[in-house]
N, C-alpha and C positions, 0 to 999 in steps of 0.2 A: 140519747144514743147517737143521732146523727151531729152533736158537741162530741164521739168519741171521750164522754165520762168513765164508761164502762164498755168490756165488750160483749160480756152478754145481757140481755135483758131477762128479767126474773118477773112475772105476771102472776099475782095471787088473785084466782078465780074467773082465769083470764078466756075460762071458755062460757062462761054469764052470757048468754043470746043478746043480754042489754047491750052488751059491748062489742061492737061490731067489729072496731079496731084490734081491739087485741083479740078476738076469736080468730083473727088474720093470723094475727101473729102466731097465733098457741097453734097452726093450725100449718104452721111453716112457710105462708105466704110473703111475710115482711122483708126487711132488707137487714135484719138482725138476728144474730143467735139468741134462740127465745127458750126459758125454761117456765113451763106455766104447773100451776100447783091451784091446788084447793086446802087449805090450811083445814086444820082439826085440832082445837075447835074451831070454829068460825069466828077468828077473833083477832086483832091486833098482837096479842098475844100469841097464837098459834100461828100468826105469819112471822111473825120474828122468831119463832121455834124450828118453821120450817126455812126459812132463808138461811139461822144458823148452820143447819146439817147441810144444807147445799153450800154454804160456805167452808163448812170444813171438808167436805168431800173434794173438793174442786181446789182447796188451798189459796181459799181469796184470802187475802189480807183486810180489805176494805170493801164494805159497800157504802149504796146511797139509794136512799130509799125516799122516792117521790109520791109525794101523798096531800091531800088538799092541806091547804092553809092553817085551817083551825086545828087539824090533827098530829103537825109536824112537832109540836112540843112533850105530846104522851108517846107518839110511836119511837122518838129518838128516845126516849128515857127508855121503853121497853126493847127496842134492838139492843140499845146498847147493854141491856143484862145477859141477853143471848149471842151474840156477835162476838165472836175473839176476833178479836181487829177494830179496825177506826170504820166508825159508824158516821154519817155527814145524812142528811133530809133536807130537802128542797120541797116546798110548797108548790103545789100547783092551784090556780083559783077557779072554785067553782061559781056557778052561779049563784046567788044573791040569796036566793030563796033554801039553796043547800048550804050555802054558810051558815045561813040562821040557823037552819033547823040542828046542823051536825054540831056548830060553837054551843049550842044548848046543851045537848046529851054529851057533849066533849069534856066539861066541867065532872060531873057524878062518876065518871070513868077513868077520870085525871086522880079522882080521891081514891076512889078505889084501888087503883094500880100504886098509890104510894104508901095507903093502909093497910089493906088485904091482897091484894095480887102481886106480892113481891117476888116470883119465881124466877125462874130460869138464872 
């Protein structure tokens, strides 16, 4: 946001008490236009579902969708079935101990979204 990529910032579950930053934000304290959601389902899935409709409503042409490392290869395959427009994902790095763990369960949900969860 402060690279002026986007002008507003879209925050899925972004009032999570874990998150201290963006409860700022969702909460109207930050230095950006913030739109925060809770997707339904609870799912990479259901956030690309709901970014879609905020993208059609607002008449974005393009998002970018920043999300850990291990996760940027299955979330750009699923925005991009929901997104009319150019979909781009940038990595951010977690810690050492959350890479393992997420690049683990990343793999089973990479199959599934290319064998059974073909929606949107």
């Amino acid at each position: 946001m402060r690279s002026h990529v986007a002008p507003v910032l879209v925050i899925s579950d972004g009032r999570d008490p874990r998150w201290h930053q963006a409860n700022r934000y969702c909460e109207g304290r930050g230095d950006f236009r913030t739109i925060c959601f809770k997707p339904h389902p609870y799912s990479t899935w259901g956030e690309a579902e709901a970014v879609a409709r905020i993208a059609r409503r607002r008449g974005w042409r393009s998002v970018v969708i920043v999300t850990s490392t291990y996760h940027v290869f299955r979330a750009r395959i699923l925005f991009r079935r929901c997104v009319q427009g150019h979909v781009d994902a940038v990595g951010a790095h977690p810690r050492l101990h959350d890479w393992a763990l997420g690049a683990l369960y990343e793999w089973p949900k990479l199959v599934y979204a290319e064998t059974f969860g073909r929606r949107c």
